[in-house]
C-alpha positions in Angstrom: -18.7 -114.5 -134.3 -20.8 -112.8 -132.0 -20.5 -111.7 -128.7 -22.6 -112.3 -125.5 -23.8 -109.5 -123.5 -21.9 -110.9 -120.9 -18.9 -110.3 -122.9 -19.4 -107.4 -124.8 -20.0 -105.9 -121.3 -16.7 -106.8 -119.8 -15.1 -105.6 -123.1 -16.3 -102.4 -122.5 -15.6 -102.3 -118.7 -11.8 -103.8 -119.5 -11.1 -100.7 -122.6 -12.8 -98.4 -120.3 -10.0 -100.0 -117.2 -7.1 -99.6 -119.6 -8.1 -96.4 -121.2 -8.4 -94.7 -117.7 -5.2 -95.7 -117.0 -3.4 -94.9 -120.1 -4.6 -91.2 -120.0 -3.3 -90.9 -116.6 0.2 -92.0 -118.0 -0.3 -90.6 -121.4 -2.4 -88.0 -121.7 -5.8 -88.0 -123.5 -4.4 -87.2 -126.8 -0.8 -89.2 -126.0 -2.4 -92.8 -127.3 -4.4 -93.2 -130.2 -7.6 -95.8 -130.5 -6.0 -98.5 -132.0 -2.8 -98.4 -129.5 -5.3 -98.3 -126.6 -7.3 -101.5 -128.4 -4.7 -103.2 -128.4 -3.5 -102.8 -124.7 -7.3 -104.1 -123.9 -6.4 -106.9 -125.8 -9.1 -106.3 -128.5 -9.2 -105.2 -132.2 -9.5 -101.7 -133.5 -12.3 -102.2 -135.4 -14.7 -103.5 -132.1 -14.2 -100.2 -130.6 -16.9 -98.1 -132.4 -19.6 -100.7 -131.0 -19.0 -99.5 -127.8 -18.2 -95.8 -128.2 -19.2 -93.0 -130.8 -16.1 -91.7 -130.2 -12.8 -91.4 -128.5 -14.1 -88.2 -126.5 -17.0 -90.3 -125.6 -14.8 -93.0 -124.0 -12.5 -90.1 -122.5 -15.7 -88.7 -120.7 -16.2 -92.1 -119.2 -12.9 -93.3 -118.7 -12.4 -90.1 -116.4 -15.4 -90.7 -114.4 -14.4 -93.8 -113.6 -11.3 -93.2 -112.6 -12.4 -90.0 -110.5 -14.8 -92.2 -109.1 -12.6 -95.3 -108.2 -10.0 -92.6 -106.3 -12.8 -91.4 -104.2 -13.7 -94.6 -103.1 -9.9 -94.8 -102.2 -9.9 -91.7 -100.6 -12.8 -92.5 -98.7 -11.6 -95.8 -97.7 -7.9 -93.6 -96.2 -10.9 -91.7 -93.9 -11.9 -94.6 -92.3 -9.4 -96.3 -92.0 -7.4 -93.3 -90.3 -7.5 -91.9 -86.9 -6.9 -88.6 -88.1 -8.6 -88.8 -91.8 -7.2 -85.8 -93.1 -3.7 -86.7 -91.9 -4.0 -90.1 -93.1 -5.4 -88.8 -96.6 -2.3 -85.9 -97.3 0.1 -88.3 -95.8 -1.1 -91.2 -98.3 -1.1 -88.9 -101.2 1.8 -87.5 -101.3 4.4 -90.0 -101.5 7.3 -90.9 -103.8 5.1 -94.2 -104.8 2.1 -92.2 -106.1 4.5 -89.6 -107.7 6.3 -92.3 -109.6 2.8 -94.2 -110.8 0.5 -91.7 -112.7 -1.4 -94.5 -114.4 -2.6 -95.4 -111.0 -2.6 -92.8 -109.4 -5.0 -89.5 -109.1 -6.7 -88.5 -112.1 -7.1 -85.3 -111.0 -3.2 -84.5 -111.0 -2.5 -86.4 -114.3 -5.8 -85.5 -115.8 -5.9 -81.8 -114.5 -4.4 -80.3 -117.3 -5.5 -82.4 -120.1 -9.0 -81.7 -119.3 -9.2 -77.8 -119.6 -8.2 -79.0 -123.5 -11.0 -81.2 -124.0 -14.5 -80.9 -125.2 -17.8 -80.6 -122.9 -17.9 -84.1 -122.1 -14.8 -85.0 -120.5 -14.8 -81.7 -118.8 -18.4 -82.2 -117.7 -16.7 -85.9 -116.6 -13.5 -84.0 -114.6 -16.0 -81.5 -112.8 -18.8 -83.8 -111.3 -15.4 -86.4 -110.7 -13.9 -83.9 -108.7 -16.9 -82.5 -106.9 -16.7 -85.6 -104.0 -13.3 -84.9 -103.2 -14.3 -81.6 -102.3 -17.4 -82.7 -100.2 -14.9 -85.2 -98.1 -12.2 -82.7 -97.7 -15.2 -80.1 -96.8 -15.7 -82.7 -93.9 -11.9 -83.1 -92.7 -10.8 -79.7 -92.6 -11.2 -77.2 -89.8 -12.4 -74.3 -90.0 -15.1 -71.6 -88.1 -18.4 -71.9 -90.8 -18.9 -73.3 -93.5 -17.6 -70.8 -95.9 -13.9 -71.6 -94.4 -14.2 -74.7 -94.2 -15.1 -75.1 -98.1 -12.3 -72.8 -98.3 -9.8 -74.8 -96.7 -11.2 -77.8 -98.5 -10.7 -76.5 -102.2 -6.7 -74.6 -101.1 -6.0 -78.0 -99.6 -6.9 -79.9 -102.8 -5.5 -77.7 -104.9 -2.3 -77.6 -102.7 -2.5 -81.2 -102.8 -2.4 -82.1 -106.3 -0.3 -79.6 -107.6 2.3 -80.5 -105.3 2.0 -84.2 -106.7 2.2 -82.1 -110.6 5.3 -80.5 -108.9 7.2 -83.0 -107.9 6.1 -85.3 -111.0 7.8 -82.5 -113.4 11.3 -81.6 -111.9 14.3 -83.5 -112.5 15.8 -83.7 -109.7 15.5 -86.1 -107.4 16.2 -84.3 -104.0 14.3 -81.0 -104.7 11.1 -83.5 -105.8 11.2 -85.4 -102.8 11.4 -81.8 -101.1 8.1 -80.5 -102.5 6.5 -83.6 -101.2 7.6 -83.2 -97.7 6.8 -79.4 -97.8 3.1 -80.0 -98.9 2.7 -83.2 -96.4 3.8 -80.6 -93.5 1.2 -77.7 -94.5 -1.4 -79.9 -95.3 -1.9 -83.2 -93.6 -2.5 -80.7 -90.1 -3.7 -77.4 -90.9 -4.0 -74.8 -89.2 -7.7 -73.9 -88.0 -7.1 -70.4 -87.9 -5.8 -70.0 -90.7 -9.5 -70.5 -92.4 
């Protein structure tokens, strides 16, 4: 039977939905085509009309989940008095720890990417470049060499404090690291940049 372009749109859009999250859960290489078909609800066999490959759909499942978390970090800015307060504060919490599939791609994706090919690591880089730019804008800092700076240590403190507290088994000493990297990062010091 064949399939609208309607449909065969939304089929893509929906395996392109599930794959993003299952490689924040899993891992790029931690769910196999067929498994990842199946969780769209569509055969195996369909998937090669919509990608050349599973790198292919990696690449774009990446960017859109980078791009769907800036639009949510974005939307924290706004609705915050102090955006970058609102934004650390909002990350780094036991709820986002505890869902990686919907959660940041860039801390469940991080390390994954450095192992794949050119196109999901072309995907990761421009994905992570607006997160930058709005962090560029929130921080403090004397010129614009210390606030980009700032903007790139905060990031990085950011998400590997979410990496952190995602890996240790204990409860207590997890909840610890998130605390830590709220305190140090939601309001920095302008100085210190």
């Amino acid at each position: 039977m064949r399939v609208s372009k309607e449909q065969a749109a939304e089929n893509r859009r929906r395996i392109v939905e599930v794959a993003g999250a299952l490689f924040r859960e899993r891992g790029f290489n931690g769910i196999g085509v067929a498994d990842l078909m199946k969780e769209a609800g569509l055969t195996h066999g369909g998937f090669y009309g919509h990608f050349a490959s599973k790198d292919d759909l990696a690449a774009e499942a990446c960017a859109g989940a980078m791009a769907a978390s800036a639009q949510r970090w974005e939307g924290r800015v706004v609705a915050g008095d102090d955006g970058l307060s609102a934004l650390v504060t909002a990350y780094l919490t036991p709820a986002h720890r505890d869902n990686p599939a919907g959660g940041c791609p860039i801390a469940a994706l991080g390390v994954d990417a450095a192992r794949q090919g050119g196109t999901a690591r072309r995907a990761f880089t421009a994905g992570l470049r607006p997160f930058i730019e709005l962090l560029d804008r929130l921080v403090p800092g004397r010129s614009a060499a210390a606030r980009r700076k700032a903007a790139l240590a905060t990031l990085s403190g950011m998400v590997g404090a979410l990496i952190l507290a995602r890996a240790v088994d204990d409860p207590a000493l997890s909840e610890e690291i998130l605390d830590a990297a709220r305190t140090a990062f939601a309001a920095p010091d302008a100085d210190r940049a």
